[in-house]
DSSP file (Angstrom, degrees, kcal/mol; ACC not computed):
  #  RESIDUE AA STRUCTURE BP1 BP2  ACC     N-H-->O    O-->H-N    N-H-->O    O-->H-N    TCO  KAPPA ALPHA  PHI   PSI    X-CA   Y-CA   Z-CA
    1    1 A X              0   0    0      0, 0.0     2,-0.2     0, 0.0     0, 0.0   0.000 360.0 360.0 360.0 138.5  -89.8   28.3   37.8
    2    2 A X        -     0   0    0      1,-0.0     2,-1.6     3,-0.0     0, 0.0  -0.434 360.0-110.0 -80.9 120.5  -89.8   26.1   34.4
    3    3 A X        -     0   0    0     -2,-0.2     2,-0.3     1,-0.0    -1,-0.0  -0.672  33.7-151.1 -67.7 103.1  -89.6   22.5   34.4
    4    4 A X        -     0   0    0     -2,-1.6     3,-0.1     1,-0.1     2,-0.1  -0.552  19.4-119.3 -91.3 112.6  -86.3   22.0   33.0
    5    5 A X        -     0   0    0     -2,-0.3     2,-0.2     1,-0.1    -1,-0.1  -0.492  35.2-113.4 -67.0 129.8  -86.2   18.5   31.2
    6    6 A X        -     0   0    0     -2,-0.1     2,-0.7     1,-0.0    -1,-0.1  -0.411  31.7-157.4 -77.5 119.5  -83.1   16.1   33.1
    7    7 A X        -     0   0    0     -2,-0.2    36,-0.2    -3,-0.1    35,-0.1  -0.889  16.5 -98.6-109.2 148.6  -80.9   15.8   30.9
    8    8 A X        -     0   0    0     -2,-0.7    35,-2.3    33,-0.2     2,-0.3   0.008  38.4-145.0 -38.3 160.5  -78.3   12.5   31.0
    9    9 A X  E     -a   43   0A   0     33,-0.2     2,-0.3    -3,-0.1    35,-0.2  -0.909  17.9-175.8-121.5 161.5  -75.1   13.1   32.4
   10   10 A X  E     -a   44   0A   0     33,-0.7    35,-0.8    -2,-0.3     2,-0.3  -0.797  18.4-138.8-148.9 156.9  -71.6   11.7   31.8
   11   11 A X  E     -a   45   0A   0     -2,-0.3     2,-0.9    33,-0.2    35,-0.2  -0.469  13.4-148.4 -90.9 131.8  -68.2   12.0   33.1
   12   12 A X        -     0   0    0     33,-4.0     2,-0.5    -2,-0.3    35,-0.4  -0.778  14.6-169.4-107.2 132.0  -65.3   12.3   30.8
   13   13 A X    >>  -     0   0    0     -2,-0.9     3,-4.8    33,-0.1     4,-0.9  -0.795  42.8 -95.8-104.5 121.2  -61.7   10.5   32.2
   14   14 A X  H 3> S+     0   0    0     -2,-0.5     4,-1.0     1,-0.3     5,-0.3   0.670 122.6  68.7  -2.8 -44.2  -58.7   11.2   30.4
   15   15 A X  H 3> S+     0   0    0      2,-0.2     4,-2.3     1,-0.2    -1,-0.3   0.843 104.0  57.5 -77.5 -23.9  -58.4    8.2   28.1
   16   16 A X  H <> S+     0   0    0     -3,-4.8     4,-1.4     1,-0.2    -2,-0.2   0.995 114.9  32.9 -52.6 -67.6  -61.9   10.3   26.5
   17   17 A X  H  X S+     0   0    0     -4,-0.9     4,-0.6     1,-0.2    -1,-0.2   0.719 117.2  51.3 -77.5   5.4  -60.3   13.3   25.8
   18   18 A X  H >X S+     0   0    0     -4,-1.0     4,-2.1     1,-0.2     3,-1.2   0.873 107.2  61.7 -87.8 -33.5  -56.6   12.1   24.9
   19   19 A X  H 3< S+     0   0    0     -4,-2.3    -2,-0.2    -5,-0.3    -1,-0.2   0.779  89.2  61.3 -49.5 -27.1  -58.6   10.0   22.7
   20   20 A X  H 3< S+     0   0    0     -4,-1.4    -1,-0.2     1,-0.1    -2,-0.1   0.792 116.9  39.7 -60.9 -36.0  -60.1   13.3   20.7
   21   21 A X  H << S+     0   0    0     -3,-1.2    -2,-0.2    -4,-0.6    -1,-0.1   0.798  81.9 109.9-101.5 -23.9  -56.1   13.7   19.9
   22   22 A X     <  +     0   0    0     -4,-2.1     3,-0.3     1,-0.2    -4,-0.0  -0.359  33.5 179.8 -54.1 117.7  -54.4   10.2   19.1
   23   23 A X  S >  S+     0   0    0      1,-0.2     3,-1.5     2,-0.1     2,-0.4   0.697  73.1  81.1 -85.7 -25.4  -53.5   10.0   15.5
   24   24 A X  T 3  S+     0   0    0      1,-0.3    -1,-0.2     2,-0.1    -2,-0.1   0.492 101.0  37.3 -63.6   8.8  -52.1    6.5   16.2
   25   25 A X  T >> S+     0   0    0     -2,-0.4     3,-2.5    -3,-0.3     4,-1.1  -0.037  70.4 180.0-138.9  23.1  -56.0    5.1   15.9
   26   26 A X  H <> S+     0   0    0     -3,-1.5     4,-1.2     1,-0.3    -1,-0.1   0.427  74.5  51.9 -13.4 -56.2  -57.1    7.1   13.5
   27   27 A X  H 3> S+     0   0    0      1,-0.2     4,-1.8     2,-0.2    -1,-0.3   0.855 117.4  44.4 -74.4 -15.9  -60.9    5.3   13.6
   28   28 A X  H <4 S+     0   0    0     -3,-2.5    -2,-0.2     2,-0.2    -1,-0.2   0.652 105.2  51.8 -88.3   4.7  -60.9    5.9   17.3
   29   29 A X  H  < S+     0   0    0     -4,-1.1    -1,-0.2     1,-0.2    -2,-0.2   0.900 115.0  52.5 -79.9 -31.0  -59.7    9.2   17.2
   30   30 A X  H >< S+     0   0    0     -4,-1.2     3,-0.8     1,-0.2     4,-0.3   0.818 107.9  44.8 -80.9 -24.5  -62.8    9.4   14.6
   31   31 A X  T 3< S+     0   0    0     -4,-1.8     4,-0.3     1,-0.3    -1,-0.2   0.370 109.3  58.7 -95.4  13.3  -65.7    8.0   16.7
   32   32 A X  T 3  S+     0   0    0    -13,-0.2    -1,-0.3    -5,-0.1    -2,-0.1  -0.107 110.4  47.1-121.8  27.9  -64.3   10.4   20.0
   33   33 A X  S <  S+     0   0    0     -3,-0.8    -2,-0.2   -13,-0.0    -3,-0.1   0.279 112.0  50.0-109.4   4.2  -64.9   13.3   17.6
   34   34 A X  S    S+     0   0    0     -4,-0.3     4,-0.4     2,-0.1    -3,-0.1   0.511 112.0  42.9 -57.3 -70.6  -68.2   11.9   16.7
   35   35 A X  S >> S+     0   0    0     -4,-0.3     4,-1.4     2,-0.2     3,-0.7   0.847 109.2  63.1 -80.2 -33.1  -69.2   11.5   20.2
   36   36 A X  T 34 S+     0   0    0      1,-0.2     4,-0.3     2,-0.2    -1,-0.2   0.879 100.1  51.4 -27.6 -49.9  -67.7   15.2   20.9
   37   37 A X  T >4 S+     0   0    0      1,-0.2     3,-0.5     2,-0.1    -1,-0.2   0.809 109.7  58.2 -79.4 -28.5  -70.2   16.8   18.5
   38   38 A X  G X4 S+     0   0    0     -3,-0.7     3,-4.1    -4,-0.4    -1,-0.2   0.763  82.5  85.7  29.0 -64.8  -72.8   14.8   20.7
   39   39 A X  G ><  +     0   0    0     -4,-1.4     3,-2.7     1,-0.3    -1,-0.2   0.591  66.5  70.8 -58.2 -11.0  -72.0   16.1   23.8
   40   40 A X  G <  S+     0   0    0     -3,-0.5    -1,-0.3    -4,-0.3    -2,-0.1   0.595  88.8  67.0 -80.9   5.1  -74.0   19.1   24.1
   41   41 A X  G <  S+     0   0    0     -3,-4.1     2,-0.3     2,-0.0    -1,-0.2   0.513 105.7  51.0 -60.7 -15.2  -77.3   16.9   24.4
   42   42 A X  S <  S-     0   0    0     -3,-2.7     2,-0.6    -4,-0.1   -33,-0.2  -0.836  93.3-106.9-139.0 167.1  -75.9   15.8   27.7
   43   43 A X  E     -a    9   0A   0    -35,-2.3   -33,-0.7    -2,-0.3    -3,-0.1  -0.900  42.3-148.4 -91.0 103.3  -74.4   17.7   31.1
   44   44 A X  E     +a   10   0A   0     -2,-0.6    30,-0.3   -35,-0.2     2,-0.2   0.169  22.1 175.3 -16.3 139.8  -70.8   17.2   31.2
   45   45 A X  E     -a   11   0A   0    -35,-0.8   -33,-4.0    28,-0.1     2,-0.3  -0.692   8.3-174.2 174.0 147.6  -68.6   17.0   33.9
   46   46 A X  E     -b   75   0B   0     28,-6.2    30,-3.7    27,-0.2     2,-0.3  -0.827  29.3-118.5-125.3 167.9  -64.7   16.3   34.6
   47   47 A X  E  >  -b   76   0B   0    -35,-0.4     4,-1.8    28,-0.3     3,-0.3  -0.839  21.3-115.5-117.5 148.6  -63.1   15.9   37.6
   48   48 A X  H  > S+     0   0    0     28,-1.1     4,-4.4    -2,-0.3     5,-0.1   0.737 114.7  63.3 -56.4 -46.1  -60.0   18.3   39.0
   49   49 A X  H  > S+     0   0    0      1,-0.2     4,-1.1     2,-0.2    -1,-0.3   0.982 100.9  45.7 -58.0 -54.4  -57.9   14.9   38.7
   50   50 A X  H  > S+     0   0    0     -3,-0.3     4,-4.0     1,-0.2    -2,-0.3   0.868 111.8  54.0 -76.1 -19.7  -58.2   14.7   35.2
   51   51 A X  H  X S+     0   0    0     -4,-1.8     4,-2.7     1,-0.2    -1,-0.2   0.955 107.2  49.8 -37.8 -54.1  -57.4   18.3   34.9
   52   52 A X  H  X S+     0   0    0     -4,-4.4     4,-1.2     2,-0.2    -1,-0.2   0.792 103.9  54.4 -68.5 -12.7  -54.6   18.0   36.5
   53   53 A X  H >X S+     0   0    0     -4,-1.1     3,-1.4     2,-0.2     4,-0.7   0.982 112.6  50.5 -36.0 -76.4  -53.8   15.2   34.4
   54   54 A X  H >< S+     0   0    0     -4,-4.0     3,-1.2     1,-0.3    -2,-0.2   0.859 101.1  59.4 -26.4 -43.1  -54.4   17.9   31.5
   55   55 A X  H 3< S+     0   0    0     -4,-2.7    -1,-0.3    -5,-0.3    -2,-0.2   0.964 100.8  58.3 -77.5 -36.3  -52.3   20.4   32.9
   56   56 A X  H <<  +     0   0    0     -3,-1.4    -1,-0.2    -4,-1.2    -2,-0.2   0.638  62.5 124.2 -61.2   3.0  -49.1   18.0   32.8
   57   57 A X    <<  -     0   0    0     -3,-1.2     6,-0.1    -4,-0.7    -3,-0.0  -0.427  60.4-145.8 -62.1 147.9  -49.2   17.5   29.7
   58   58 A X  S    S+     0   0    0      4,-0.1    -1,-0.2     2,-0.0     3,-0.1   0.876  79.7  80.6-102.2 -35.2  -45.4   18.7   28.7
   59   59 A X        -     0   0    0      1,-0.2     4,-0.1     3,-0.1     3,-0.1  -0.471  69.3-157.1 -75.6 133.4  -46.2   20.3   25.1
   60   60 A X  S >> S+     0   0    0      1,-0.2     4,-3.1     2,-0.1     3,-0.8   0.890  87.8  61.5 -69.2 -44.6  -47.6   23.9   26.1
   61   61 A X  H 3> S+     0   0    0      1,-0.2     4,-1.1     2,-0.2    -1,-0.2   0.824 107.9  33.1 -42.5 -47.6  -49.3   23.8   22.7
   62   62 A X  H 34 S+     0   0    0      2,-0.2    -1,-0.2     3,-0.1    -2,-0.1   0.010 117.2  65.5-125.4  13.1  -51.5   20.9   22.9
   63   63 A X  H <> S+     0   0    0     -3,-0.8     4,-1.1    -4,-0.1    -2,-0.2   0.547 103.5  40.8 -30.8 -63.9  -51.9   21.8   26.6
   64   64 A X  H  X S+     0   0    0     -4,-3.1     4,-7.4     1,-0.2     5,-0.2   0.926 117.2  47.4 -70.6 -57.7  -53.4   24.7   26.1
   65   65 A X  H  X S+     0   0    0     -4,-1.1     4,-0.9    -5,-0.3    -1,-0.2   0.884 113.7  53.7 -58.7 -24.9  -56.0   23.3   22.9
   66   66 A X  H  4 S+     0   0    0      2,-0.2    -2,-0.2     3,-0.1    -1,-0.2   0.817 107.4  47.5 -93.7 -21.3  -56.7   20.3   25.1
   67   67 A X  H >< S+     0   0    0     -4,-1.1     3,-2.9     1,-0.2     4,-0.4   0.966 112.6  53.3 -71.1 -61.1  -57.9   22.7   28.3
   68   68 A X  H >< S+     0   0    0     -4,-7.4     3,-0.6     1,-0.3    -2,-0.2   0.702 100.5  56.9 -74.1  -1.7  -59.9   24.6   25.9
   69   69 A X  T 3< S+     0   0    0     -4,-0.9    -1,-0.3     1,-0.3    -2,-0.2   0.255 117.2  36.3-100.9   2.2  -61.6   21.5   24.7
   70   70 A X  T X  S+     0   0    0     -3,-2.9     3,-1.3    -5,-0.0    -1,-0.3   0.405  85.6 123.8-123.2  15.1  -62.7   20.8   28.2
   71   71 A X  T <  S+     0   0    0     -3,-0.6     3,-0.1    -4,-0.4    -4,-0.0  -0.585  71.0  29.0 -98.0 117.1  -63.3   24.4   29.2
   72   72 A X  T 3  S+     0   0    0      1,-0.4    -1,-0.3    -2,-0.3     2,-0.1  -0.058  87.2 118.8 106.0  -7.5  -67.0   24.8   30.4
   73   73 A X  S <  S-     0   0    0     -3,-1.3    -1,-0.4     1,-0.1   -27,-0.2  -0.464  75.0 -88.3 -78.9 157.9  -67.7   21.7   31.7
   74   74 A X        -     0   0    0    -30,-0.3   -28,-6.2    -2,-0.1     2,-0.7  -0.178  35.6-147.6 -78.5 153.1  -68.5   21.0   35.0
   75   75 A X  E     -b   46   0B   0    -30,-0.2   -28,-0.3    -3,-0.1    -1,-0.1  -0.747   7.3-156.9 -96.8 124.6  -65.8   20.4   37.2
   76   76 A X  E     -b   47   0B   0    -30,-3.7   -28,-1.1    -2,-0.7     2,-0.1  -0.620  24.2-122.3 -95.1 161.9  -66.2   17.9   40.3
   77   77 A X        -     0   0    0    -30,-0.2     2,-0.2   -29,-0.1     5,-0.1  -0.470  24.6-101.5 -95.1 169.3  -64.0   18.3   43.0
   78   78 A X        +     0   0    0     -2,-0.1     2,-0.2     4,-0.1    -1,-0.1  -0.433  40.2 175.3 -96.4 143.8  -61.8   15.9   44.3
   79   79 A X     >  -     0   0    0     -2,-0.2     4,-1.1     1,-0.1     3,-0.1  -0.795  48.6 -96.0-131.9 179.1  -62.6   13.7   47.7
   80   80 A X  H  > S+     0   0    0     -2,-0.2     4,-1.9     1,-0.2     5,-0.3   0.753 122.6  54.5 -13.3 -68.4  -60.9   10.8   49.5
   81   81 A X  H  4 S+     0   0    0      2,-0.2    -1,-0.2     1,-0.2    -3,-0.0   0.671 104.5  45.9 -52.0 -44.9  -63.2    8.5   47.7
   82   82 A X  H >4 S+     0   0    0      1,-0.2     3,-1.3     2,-0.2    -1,-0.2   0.994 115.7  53.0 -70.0 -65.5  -62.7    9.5   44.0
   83   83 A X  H 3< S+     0   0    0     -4,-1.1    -2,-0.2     1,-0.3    -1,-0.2   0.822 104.4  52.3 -27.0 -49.1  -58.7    9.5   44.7
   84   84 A X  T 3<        0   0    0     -4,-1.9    -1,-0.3     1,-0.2    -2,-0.2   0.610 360.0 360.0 -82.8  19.2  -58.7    6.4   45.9
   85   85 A X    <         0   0    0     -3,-1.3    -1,-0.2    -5,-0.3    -2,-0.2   0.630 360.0 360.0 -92.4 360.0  -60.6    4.9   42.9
């Protein structure tokens, strides 16, 4: 087996990825598409809450592009703990 270099991790929360879409900030909407192109240097991971955040989103359209724009990362599952944070 290969020693696999650690890569960083970080967790992305809602405000990340809604940020990827807000035209109403237009420079932060550019430096969270910035940090997007970024992100494959590092291991990902979202949590099942903010999916389900994702999945309410009411437009089906920009539902659907905003699942695929999280689509392979890992997902952590939800405990007690996390909820209650």
């Amino acid at each position: 087996m290969r020693n696999r270099k650690r890569r960083e991790t970080i967790y992305l929360d809602t405000s990340v990825v809604g940020a990827y879409f807000d035209e109403r900030m237009p420079e932060r909407q550019a430096l969270t598409r910035e940090f997007w192109k970024k992100l494959k240097e590092f291991d990902i991971f979202i949590s099942e809450l903010v999916l389900d955040e994702l999945r309410r989103i009411r437009d089906k359209k920009l539902q659907r592009v905003v699942l695929n724009l999280v689509k392979g990362f890992e997902k952590l599952d939800s405990t007690p703990e996390v909820e209650d944070l």
